[in-house]
mmCIF file of the N, C-alpha and C atoms, coordinates in Angstrom:
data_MODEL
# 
_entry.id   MODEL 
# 
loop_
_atom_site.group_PDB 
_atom_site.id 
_atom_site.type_symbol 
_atom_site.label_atom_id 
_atom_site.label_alt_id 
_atom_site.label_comp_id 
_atom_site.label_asym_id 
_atom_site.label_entity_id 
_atom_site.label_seq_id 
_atom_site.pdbx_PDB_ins_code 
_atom_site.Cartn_x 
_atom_site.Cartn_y 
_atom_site.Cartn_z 
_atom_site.occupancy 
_atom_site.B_iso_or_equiv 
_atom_site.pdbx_formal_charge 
_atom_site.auth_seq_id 
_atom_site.auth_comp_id 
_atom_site.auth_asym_id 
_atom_site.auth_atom_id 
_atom_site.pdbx_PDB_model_num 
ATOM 1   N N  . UNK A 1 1  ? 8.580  0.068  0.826  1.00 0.00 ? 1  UNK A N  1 
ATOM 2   C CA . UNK A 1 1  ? 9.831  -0.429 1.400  1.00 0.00 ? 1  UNK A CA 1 
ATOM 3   C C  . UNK A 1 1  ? 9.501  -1.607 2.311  1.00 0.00 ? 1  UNK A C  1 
ATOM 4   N N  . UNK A 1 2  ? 10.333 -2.437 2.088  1.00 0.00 ? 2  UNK A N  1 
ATOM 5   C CA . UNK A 1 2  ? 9.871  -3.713 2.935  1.00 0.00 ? 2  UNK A CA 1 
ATOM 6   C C  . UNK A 1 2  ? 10.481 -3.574 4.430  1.00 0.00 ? 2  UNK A C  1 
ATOM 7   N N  . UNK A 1 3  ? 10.676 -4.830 5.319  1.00 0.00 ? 3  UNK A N  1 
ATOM 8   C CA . UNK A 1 3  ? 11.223 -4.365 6.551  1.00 0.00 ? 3  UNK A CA 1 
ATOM 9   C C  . UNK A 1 3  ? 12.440 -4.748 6.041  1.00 0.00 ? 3  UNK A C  1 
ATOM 10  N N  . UNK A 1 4  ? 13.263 -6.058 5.321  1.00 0.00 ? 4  UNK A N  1 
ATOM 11  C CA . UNK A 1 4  ? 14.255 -6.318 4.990  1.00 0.00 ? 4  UNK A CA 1 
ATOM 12  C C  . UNK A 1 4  ? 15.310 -4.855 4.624  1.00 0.00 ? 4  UNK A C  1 
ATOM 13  N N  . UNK A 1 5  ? 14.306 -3.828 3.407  1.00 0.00 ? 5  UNK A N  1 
ATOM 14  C CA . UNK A 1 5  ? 15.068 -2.914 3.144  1.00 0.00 ? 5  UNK A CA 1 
ATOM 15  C C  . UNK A 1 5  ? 15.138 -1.680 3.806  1.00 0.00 ? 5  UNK A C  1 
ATOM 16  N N  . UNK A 1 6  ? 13.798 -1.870 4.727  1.00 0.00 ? 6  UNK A N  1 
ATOM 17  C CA . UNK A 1 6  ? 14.135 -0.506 5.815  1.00 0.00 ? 6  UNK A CA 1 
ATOM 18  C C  . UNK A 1 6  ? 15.742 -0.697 6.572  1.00 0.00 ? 6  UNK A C  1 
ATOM 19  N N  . UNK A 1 7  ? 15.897 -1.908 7.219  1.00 0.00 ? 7  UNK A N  1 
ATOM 20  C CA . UNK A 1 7  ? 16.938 -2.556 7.976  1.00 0.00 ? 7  UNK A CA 1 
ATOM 21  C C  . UNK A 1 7  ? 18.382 -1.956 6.834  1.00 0.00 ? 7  UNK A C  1 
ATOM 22  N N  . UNK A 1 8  ? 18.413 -2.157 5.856  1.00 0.00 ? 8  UNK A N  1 
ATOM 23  C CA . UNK A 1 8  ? 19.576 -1.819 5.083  1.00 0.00 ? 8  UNK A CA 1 
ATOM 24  C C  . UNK A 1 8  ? 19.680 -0.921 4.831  1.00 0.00 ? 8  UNK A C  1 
ATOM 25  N N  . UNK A 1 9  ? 18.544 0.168  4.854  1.00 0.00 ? 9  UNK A N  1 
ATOM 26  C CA . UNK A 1 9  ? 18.879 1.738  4.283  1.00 0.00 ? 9  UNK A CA 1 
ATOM 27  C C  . UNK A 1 9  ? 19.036 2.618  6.286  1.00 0.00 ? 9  UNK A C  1 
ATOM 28  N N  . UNK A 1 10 ? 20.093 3.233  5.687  1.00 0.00 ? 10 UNK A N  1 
ATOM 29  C CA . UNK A 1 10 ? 21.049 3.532  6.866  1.00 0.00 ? 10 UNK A CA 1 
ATOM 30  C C  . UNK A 1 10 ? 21.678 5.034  6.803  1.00 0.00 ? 10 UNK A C  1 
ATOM 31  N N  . UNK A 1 11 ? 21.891 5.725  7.949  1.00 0.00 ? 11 UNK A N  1 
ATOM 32  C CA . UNK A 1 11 ? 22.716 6.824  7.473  1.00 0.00 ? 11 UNK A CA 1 
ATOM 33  C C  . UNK A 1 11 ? 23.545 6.534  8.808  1.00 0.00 ? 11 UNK A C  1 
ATOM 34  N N  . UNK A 1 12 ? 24.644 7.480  8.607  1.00 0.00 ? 12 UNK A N  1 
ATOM 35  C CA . UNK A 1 12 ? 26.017 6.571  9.345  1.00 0.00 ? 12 UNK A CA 1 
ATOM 36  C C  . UNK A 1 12 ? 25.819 8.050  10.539 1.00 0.00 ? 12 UNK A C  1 
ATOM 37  N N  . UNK A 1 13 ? 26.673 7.323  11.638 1.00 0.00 ? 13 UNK A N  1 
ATOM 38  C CA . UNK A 1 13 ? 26.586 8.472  13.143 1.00 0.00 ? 13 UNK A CA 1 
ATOM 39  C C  . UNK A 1 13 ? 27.541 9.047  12.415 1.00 0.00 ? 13 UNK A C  1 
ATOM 40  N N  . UNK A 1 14 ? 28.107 9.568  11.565 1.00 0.00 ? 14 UNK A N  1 
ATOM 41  C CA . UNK A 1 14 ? 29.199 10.566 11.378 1.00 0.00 ? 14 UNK A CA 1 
ATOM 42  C C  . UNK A 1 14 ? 28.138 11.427 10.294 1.00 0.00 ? 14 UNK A C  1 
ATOM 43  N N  . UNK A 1 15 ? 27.459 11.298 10.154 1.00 0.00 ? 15 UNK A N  1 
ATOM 44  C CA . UNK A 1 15 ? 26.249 12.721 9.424  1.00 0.00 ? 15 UNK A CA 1 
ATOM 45  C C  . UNK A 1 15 ? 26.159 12.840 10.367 1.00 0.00 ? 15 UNK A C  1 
ATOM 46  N N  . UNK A 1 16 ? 24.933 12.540 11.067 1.00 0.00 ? 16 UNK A N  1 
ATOM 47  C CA . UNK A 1 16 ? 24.422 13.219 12.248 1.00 0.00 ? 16 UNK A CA 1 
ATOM 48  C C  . UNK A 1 16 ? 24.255 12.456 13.807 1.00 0.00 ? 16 UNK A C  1 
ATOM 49  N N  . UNK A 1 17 ? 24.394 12.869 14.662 1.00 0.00 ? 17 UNK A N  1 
ATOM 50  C CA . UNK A 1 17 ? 24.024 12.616 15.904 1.00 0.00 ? 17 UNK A CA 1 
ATOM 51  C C  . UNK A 1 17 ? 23.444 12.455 16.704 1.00 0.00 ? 17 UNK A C  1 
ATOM 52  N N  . UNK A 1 18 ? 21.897 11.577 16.687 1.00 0.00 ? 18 UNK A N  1 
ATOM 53  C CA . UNK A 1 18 ? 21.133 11.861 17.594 1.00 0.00 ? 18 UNK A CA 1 
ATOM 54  C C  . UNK A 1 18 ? 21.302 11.830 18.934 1.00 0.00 ? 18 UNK A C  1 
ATOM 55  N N  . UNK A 1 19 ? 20.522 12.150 19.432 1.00 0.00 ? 19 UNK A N  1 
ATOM 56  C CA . UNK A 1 19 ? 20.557 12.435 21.458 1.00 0.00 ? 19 UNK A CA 1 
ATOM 57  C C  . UNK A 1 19 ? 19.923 13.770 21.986 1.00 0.00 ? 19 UNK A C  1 
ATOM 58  N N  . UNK A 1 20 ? 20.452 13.999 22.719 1.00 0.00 ? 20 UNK A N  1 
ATOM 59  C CA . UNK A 1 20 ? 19.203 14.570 24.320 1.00 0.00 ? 20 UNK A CA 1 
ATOM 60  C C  . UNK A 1 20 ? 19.865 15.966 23.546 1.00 0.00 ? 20 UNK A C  1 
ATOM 61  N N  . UNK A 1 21 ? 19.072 16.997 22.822 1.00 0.00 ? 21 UNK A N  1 
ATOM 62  C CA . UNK A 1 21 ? 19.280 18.212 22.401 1.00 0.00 ? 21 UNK A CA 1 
ATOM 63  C C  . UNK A 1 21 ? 19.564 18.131 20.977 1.00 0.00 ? 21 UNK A C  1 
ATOM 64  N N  . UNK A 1 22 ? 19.797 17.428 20.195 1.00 0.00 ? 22 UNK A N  1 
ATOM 65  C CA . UNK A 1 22 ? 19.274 17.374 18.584 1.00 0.00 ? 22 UNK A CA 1 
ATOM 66  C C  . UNK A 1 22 ? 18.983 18.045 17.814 1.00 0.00 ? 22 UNK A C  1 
ATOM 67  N N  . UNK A 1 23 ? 17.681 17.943 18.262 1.00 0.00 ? 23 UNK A N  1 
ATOM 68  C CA . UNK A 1 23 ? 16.550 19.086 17.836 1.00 0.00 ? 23 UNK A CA 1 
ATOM 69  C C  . UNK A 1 23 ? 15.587 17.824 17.095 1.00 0.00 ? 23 UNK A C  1 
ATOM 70  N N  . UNK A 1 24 ? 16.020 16.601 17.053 1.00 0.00 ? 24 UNK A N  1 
ATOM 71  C CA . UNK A 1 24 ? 14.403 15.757 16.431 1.00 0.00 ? 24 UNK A CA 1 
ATOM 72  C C  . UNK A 1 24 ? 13.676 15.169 17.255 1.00 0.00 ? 24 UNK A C  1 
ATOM 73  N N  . UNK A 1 25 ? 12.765 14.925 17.151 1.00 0.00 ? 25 UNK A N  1 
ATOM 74  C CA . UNK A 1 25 ? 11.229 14.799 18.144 1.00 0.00 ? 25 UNK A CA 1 
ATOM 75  C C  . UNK A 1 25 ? 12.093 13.118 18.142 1.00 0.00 ? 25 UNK A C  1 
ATOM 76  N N  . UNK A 1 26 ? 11.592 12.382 19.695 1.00 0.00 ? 26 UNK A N  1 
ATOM 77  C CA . UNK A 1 26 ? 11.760 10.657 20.366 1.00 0.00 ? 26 UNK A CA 1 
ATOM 78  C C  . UNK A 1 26 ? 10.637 9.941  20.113 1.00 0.00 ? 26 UNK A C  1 
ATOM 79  N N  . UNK A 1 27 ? 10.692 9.276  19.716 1.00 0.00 ? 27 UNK A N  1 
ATOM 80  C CA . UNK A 1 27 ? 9.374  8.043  20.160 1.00 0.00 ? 27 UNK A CA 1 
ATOM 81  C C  . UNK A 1 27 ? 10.303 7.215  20.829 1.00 0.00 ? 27 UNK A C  1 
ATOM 82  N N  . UNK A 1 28 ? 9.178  6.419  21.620 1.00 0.00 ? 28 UNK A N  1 
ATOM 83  C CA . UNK A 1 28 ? 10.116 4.984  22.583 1.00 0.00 ? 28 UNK A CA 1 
ATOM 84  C C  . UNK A 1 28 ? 9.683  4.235  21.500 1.00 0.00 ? 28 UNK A C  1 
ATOM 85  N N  . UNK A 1 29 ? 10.411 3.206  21.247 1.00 0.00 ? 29 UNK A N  1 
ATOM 86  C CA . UNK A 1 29 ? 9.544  1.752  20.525 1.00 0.00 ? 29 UNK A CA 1 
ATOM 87  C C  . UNK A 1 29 ? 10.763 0.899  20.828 1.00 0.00 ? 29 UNK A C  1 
ATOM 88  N N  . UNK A 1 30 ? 9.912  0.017  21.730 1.00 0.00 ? 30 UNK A N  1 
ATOM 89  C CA . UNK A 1 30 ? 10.214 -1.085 22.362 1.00 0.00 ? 30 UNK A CA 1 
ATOM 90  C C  . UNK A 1 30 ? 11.321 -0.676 23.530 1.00 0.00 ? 30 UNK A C  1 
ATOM 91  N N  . UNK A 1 31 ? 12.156 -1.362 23.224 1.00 0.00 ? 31 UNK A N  1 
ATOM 92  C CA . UNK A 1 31 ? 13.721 -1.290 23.922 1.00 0.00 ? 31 UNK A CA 1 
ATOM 93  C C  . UNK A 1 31 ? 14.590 0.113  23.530 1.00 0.00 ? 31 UNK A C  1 
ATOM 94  N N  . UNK A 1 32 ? 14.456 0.839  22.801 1.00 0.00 ? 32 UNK A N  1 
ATOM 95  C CA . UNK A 1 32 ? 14.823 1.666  22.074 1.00 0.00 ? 32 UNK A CA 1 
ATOM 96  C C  . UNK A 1 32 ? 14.298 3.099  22.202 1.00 0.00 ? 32 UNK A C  1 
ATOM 97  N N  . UNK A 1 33 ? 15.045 4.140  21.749 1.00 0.00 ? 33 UNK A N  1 
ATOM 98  C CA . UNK A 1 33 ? 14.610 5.618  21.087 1.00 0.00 ? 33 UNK A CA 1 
ATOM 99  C C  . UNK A 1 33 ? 14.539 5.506  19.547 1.00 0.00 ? 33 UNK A C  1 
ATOM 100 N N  . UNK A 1 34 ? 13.352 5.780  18.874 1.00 0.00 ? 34 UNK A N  1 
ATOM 101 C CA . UNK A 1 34 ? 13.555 6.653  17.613 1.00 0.00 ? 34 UNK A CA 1 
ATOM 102 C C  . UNK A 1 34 ? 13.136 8.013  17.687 1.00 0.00 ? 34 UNK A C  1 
ATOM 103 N N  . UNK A 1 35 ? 14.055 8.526  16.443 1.00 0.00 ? 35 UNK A N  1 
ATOM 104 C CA . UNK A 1 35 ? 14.574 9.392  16.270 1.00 0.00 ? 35 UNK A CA 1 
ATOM 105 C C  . UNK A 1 35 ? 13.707 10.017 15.185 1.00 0.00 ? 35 UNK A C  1 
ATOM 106 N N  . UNK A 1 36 ? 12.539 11.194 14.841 1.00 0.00 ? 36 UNK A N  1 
ATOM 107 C CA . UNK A 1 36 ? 11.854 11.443 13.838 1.00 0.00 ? 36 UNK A CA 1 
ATOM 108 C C  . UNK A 1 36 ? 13.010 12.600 12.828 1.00 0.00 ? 36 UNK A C  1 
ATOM 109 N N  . UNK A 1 37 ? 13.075 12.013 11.437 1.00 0.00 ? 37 UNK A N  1 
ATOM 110 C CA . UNK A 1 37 ? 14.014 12.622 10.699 1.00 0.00 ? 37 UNK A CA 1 
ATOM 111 C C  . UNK A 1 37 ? 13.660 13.015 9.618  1.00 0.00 ? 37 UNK A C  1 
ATOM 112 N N  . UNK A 1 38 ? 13.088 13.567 9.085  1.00 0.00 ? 38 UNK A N  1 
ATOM 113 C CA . UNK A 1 38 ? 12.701 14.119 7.537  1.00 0.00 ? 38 UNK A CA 1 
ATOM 114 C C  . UNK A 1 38 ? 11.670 13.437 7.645  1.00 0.00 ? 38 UNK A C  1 
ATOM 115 N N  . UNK A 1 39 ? 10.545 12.771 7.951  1.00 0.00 ? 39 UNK A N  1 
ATOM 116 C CA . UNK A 1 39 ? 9.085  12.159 7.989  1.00 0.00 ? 39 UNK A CA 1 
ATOM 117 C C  . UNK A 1 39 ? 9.931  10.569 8.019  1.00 0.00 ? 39 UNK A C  1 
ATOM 118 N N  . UNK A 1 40 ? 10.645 10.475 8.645  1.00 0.00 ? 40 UNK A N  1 
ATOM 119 C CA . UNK A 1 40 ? 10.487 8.945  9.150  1.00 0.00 ? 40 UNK A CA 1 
ATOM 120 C C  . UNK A 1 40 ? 11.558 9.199  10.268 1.00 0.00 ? 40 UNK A C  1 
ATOM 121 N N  . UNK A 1 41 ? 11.679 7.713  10.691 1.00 0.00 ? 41 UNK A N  1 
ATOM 122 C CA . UNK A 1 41 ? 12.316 7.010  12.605 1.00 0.00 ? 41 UNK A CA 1 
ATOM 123 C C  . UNK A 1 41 ? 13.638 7.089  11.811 1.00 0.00 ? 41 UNK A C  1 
ATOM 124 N N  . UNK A 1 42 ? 14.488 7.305  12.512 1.00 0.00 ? 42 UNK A N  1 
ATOM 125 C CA . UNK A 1 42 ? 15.908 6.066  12.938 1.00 0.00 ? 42 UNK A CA 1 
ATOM 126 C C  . UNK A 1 42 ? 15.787 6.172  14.286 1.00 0.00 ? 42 UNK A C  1 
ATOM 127 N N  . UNK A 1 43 ? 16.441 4.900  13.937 1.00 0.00 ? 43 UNK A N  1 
ATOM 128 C CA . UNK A 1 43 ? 17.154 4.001  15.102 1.00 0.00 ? 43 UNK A CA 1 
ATOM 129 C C  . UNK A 1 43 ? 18.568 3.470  15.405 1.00 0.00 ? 43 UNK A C  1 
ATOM 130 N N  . UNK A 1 44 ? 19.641 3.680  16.374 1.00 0.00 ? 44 UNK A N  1 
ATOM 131 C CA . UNK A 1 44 ? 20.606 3.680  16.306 1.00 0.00 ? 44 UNK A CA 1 
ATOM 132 C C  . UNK A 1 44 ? 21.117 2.303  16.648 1.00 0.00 ? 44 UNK A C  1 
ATOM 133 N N  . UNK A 1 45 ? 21.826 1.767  15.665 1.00 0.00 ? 45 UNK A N  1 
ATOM 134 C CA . UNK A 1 45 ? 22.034 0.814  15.648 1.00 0.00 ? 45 UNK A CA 1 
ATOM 135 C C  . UNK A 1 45 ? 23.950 0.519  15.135 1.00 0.00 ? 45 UNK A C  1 
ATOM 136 N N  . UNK A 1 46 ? 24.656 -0.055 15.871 1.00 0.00 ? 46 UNK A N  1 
ATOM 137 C CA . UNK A 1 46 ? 26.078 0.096  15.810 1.00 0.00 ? 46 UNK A CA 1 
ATOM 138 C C  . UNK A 1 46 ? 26.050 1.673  15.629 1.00 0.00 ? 46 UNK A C  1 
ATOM 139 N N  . UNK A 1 47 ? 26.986 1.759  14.490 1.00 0.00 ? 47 UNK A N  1 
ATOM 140 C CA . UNK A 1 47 ? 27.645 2.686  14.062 1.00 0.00 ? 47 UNK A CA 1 
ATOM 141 C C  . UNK A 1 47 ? 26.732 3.453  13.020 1.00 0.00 ? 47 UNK A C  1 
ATOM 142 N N  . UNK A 1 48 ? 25.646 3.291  12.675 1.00 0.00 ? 48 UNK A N  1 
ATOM 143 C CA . UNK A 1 48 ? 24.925 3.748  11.645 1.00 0.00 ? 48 UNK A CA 1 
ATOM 144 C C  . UNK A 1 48 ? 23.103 3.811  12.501 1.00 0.00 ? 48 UNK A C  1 
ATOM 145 N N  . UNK A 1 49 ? 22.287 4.664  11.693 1.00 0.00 ? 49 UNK A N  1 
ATOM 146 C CA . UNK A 1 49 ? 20.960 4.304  12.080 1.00 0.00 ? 49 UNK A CA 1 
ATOM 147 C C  . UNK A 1 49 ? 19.945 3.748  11.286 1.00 0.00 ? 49 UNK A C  1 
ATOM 148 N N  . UNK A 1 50 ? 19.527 2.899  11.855 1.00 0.00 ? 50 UNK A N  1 
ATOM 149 C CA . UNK A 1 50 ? 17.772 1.935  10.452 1.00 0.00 ? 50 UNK A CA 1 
ATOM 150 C C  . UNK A 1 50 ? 17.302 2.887  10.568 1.00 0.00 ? 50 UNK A C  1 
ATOM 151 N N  . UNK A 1 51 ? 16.303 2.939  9.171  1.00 0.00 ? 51 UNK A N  1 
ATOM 152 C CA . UNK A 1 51 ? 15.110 3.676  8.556  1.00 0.00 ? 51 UNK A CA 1 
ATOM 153 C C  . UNK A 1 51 ? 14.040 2.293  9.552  1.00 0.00 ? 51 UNK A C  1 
ATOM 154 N N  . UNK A 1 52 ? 13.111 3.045  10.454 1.00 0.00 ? 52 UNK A N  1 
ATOM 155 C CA . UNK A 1 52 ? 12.169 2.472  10.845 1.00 0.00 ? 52 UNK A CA 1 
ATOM 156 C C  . UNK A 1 52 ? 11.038 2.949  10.226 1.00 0.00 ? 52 UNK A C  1 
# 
């Protein structure tokens, strides 16, 4: 997966919700929280989250 198509593959905040009680493990990266989800990051971004 390139970074172009990580950036486009997305799952929307109306599946799921990340935040403080979840239940998925944080990394910091950078400015940001990711979110560990099935063996990869999101990242919340608008209304949806990137595959980091």
């Amino acid at each position: 997966m390139t970074a172009a198509d990580a950036h486009e593959a997305h799952h929307t905040t109306q599946e799921h919700q990340h935040g403080e009680g979840c239940g998925h493990e944080t990394v910091q990266h950078g400015d940001h929280v990711d979110y560990l989800h099935d063996g990869h990051k999101h990242a919340l971004h608008g209304d949806h989250y990137d595959e980091h």
